[in-house]
Phi, psi and omega in degrees: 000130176276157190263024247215125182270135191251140174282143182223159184294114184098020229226125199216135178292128187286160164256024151294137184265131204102334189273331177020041185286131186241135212252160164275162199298322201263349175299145161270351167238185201259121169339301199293283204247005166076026180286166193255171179283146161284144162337286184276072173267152175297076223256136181254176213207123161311135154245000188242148165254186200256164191266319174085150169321292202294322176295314182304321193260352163284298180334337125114011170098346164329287176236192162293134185303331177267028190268159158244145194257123177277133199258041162256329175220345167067041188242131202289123202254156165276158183307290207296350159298146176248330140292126162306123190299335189277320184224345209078321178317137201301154146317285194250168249181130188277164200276118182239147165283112204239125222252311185124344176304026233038025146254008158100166144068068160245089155025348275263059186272313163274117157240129188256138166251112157312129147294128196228165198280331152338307236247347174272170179327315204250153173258189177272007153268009171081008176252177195257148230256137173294147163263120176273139175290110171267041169250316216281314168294343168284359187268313184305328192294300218284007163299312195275000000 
């Protein structure tokens, strides 16, 4: 068994500046310099994943069931990087909150639609807008 500290999912950077020490998820302080954790610390996330036995052993003893494939260029790192050799890009990654707010990945379960002066009759060239029938399409439906 290696003595090599493995980064885990909750797993968090102290925020004194100089120490940036990265901590396991259950301390309330920081191991290195005793800072207490803050409410919000900065909590990390794998982004590269491990390659696992069956790759590892197509690899021919090359790498380890634990070396990880970066998942920005996807070229395969031995366990002990913490960086990707290729691009740089972090192993693990800090955790973002992602709102839909130009940062993706927003849910869309309430979604409200406006009614906007579009939505009238006429377009903004004066002419009048086709109506879609929905009887005739429930009808095409209810054929198939």
């Amino acid at each position: 068994m290696s003595g090599r500290f493995k980064i885990s999912d909750g797993d968090w950077i102290c925020s004194q500046e100089g120490c940036e020490n990265i901590n396991y998820a259950r301390r309330t302080e920081c191991h290195k310099c005793r800072y207490p954790r803050p409410k919000f610390a900065p909590k990390l996330k794998k982004v590269g994943s491990e390659i696992g036995r069956h790759a590892a052993k197509k690899s021919g003893g090359l790498f380890s069931a634990e070396d990880w494939q970066c998942s920005m260029c996807s070229n395969i790192n031995w366990a002990r990087r913490s960086e990707c050799n290729v691009c740089d890009h972090p192993k693990m990654g800090k955790v973002e909150e992602r709102t839909g707010i130009g940062g993706g990945f927003n849910e869309r379960e309430e979604v409200e639609y406006i009614k906007r002066e579009s939505d009238g009759e006429y377009d903004d060239f004066g002419r009048k807008k086709k109506k879609v029938n929905t009887s005739s399409n429930k009808k095409v439906y209810e054929r198939l």
